[in-house]
C-alpha positions as CSV (number, residue, x, y, z in Angstrom):
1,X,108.5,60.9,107.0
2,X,109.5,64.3,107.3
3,X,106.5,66.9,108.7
4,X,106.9,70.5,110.2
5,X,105.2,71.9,113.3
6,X,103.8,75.3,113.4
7,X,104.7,75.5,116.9
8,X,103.5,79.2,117.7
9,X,99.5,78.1,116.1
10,X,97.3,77.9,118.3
11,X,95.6,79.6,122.3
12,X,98.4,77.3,124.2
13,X,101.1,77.6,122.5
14,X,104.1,77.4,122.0
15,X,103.8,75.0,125.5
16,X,100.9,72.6,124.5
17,X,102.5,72.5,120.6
18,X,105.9,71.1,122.1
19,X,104.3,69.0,124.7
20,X,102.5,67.0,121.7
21,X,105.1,67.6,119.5
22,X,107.0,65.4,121.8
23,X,104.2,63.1,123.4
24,X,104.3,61.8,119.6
25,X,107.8,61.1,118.9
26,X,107.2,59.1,122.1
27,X,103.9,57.1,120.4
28,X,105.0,56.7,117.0
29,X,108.5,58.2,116.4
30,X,109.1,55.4,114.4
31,X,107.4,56.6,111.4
32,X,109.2,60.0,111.9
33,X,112.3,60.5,110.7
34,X,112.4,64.3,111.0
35,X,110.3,66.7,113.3
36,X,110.8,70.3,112.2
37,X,109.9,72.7,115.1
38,X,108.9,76.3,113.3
39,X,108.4,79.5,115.9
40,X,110.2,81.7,118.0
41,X,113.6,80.2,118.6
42,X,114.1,80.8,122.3
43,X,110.7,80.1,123.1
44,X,111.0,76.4,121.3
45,X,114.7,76.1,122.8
46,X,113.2,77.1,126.5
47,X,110.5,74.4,126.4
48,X,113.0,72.1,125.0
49,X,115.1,72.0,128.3
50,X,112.1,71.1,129.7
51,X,111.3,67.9,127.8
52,X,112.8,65.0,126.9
53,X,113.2,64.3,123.2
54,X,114.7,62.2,120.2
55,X,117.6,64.9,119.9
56,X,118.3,63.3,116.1
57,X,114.6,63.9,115.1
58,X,113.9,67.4,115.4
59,X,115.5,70.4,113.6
60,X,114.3,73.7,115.3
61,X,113.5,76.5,112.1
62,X,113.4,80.0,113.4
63,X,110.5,82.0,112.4
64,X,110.3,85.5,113.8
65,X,106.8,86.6,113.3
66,X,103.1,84.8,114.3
67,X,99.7,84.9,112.8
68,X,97.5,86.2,115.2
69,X,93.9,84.3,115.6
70,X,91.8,87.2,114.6
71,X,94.0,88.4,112.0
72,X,93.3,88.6,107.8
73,X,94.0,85.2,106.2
74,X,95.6,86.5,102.9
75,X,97.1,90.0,104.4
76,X,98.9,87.9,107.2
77,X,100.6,85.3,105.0
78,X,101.2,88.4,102.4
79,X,102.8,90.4,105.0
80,X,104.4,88.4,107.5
81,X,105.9,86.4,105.2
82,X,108.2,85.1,108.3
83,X,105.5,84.0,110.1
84,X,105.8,80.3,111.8
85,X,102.9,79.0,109.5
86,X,104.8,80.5,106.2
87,X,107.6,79.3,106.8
88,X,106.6,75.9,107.3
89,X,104.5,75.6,104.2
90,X,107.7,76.7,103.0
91,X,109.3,73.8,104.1
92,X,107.1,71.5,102.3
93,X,107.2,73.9,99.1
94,X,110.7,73.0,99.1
95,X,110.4,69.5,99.6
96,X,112.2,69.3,102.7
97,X,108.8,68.2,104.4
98,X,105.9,66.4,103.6
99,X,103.5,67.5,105.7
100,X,102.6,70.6,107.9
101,X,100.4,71.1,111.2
102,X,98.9,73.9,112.6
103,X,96.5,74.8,115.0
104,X,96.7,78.4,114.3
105,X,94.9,80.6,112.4
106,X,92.9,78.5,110.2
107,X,92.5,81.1,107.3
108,X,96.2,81.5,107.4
109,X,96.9,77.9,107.2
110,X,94.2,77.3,104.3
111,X,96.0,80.7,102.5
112,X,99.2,79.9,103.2
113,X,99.2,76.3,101.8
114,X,96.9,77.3,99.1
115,X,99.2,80.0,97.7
116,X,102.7,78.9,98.0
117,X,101.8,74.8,97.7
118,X,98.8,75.2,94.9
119,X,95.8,72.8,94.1
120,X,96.9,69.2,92.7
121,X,95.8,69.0,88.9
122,X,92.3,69.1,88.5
123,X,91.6,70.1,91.6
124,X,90.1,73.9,91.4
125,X,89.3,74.4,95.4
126,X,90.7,72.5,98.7
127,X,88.3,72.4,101.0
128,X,88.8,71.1,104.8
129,X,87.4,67.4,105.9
130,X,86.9,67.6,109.6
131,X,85.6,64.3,111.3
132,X,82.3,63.9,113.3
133,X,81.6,61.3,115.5
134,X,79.4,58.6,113.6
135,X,77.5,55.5,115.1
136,X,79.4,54.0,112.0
137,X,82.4,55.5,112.4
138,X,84.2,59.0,111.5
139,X,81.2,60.8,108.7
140,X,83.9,63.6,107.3
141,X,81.9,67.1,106.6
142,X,83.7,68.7,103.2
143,X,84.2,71.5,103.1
144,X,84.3,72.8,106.8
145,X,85.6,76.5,106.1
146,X,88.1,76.6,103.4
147,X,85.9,77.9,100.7
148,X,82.9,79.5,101.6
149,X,81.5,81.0,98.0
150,X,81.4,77.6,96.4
151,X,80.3,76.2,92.7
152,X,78.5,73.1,92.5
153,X,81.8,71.6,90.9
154,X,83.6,72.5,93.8
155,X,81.2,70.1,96.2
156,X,81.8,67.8,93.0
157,X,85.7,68.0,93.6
158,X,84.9,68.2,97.4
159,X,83.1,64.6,97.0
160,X,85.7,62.9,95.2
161,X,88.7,63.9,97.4
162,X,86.2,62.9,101.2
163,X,85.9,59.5,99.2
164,X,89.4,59.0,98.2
165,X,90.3,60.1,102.0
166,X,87.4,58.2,103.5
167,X,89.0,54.8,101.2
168,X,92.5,55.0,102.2
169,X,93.5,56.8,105.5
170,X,90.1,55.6,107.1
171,X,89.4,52.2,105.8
172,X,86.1,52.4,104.2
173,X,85.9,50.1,100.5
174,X,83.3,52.1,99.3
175,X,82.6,55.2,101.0
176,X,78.9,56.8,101.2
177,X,78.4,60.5,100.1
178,X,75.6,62.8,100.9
179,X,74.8,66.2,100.0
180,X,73.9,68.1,103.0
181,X,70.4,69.3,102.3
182,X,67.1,70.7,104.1
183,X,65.2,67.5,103.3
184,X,66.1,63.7,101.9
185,X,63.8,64.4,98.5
186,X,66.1,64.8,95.5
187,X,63.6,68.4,95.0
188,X,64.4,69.5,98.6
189,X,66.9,72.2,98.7
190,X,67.8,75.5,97.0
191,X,68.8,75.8,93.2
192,X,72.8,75.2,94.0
193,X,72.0,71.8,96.1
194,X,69.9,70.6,92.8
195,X,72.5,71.0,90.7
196,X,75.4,70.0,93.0
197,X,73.1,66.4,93.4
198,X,72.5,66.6,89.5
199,X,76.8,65.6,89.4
200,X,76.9,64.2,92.4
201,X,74.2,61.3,90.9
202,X,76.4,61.0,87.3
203,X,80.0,61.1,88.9
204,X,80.2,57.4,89.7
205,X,80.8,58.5,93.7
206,X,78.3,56.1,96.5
207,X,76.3,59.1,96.1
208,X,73.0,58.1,99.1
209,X,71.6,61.2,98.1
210,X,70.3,64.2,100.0
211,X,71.3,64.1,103.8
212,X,70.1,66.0,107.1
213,X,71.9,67.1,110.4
214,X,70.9,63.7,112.3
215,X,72.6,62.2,109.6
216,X,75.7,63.2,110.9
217,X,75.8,60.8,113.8
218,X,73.3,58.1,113.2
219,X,73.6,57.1,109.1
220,X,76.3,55.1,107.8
221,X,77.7,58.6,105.6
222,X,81.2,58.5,105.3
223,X,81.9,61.8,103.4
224,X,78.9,64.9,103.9
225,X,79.6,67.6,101.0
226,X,78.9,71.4,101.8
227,X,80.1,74.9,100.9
228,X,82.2,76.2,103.5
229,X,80.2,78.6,105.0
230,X,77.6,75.7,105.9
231,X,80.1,73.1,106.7
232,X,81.6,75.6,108.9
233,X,78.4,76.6,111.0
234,X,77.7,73.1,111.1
235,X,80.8,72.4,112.6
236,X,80.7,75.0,115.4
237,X,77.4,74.2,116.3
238,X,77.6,70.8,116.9
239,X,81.0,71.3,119.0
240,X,78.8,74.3,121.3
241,X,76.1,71.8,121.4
242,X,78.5,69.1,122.9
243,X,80.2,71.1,125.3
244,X,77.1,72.7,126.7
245,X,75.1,69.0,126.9
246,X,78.3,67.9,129.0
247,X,78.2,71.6,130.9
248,X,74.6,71.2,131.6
249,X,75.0,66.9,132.7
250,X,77.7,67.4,135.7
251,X,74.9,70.6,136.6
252,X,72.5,68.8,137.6
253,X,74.6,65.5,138.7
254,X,75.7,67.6,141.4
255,X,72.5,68.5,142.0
256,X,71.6,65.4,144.7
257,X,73.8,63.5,146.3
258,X,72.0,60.2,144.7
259,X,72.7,61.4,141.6
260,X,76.3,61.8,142.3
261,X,76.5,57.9,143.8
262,X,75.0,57.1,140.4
263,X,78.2,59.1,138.2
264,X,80.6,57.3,139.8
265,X,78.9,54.3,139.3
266,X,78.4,55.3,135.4
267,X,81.8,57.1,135.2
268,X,83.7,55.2,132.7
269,X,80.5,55.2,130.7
270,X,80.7,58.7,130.9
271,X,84.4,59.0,130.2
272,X,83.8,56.8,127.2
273,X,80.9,59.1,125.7
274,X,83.5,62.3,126.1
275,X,86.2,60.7,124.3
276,X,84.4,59.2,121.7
277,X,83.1,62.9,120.5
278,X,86.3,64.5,121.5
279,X,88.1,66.7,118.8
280,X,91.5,65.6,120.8
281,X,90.5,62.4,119.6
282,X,90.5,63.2,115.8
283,X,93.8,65.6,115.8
284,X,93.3,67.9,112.9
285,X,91.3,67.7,109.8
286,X,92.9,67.5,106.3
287,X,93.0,70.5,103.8
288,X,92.4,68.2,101.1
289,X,93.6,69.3,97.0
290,X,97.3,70.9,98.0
291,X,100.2,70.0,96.7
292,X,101.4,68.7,100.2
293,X,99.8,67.6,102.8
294,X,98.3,70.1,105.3
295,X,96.5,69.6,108.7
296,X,94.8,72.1,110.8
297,X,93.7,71.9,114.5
298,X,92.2,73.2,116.7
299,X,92.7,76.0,118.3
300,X,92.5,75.4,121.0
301,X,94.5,72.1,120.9
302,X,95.9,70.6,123.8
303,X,99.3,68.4,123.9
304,X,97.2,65.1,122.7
305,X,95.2,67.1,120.0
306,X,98.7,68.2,118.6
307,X,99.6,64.5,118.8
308,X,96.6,63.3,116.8
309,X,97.2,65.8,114.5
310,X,100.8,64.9,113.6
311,X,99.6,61.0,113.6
312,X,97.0,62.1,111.0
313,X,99.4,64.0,108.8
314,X,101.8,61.1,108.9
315,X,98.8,58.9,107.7
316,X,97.9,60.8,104.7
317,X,101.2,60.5,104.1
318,X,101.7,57.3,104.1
319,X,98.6,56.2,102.3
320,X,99.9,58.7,99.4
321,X,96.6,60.7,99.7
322,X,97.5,63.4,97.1
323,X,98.4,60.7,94.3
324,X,95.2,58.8,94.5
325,X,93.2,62.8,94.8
326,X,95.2,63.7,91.1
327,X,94.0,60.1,89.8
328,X,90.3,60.5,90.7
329,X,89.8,63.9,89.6
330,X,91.1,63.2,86.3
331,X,88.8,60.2,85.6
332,X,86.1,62.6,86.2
333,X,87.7,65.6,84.4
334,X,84.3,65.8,82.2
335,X,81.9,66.3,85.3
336,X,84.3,68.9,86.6
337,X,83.9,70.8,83.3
């Protein structure tokens, strides 16, 4: 498969987006046939010289401008229209890949692919399905920022797409949906939740009804529906929470030195615990209803979070995510009004 790089997205780029670019030629070149490398030219041909690579696999696409972090989703892609992120959505546009990756500006990405790519038929908003840790296994919150003033056909469409990506990249026969709520009683939540679980209960989906935040990490949920505004708070708050628990464990391990015996004694344990709720872990997350298929990281993605997220493109890929998303939303074309 063919997927291009946004190699300029991202706080450590372009060094940590050619360092995984290349770390996953290494793992699994052999489902890439083409790597296209899109960013500042010299930049990508002076971190080349410092790696080695599959010369055969990777086509270096100059871009001259970038999509700064805090910059205007829609004003960026409509005025730097030679930015590294539009010109590989541009790429896949044309056909020439299949996927793109970017640990830029999310906005951007979401813009970008949304504008030039479109939705797949039937499909009226994308919405992001970013992967949380799950006793059970990955519980995919939908949508984590894409689309933040949301109808409750949207979380409908939102639904359908987390099962159909919950089914076939990750596994699951017949994936659980829940409706993020502030209680598990179908009369708990505001007057958009009721009628979001109204179609969520005729559409057919594993719909488990009403969910809450513990949820999240101890119910066996495969797919959490949101608007984007809650997804994405969600989101952040439980990657703050994270990294201040961890912050706040090797403070007061190094408080005694008994305590420190103890972490080297429990140190794989711990090690285990990091990488299991790692983002590096998980790649990217999905921007699922374009007509391509578009991941965004981190930003702050390191070398093997730009690895994962390739890996993940090259599974949606591969398990044709995008034809199965046109097939579901048409059988419930009636519940999507």
């Amino acid at each position: 498969m063919k997927i291009a790089l946004d190699v300029m997205g991202g706080d450590h780029a372009p060094v940590a987006t050619m360092e995984g670019a290349m770390q996953a030629l290494e793992d699994f070149g052999d489902d890439l046939e083409k790597l296209y490398l899109v960013g500042d030219e010299g930049a990508i041909k002076e971190q080349l010289s410092h790696l080695s690579y599959a010369h055969g696999k990777i086509e270096v696409v100059p871009s001259t401008e970038v999509v700064g972090m805090e910059e205007s989703a829609v004003k960026s892609v409509r005025g730097k229209k030679n930015s590294s992120i539009s010109v590989a959505v541009d790429l896949v546009k044309r056909g020439d890949a299949e996927a793109v990756v970017s640990a830029g500006n999310t906005g951007a990405a979401v813009a970008a692919s949304t504008i030039k790519l479109r939705t797949i038929k039937g499909v009226e908003r994308a919405g992001i399905a970013s992967p949380l840790p799950n006793e059970h296994g990955p519980c995919n919150i939908v949508d984590a920022g894409a689309n933040v003033d949301a109808k409750a056909s949207h979380l409908l469409g939102y639904a359908i797409m987390g099962s159909v990506y919950a089914r076939h990249v990750q596994g699951k026969k017949n994936p659980v949906v829940g409706l993020m709520s502030v209680g598990e009683e179908d009369s708990k939540g505001t007057d958009f939740t009721r009628e979001v679980f109204g179609l969520l209960k005729e559409s057919g989906l594993n719909f488990a009804g009403n969910v809450e935040g513990h949820d999240l990490f101890e119910s066996a949920i495969d797919v959490v529906v949101c608007d984007g505004f809650v997804g994405n708070v969600i989101l952040k708050s439980c990657e703050a929470t994270a990294k201040v628990m961890f912050k706040w464990l090797k403070q007061d391990i190094k408080a005694t030195p008994i305590r420190q015996m103890g972490a080297l004694i429990a140190k794989d344990a711990f090690k285990a615990t990091k990488e299991r709720g790692s983002y590096e872990t998980y790649g990217g997350s999905p921007l699922l209803g374009v007509n391509g298929i578009c991941i965004i990281g981190h930003g702050s993605s390191s070398p093997r979070a730009v690895k994962n997220a390739i890996r993940v493109a090259s599974e949606a890929v591969k398990h044709h995510v995008n034809p199965h998303i046109e097939e579901e939303m048409a059988r419930s074309s009636d519940l999507l009004g």
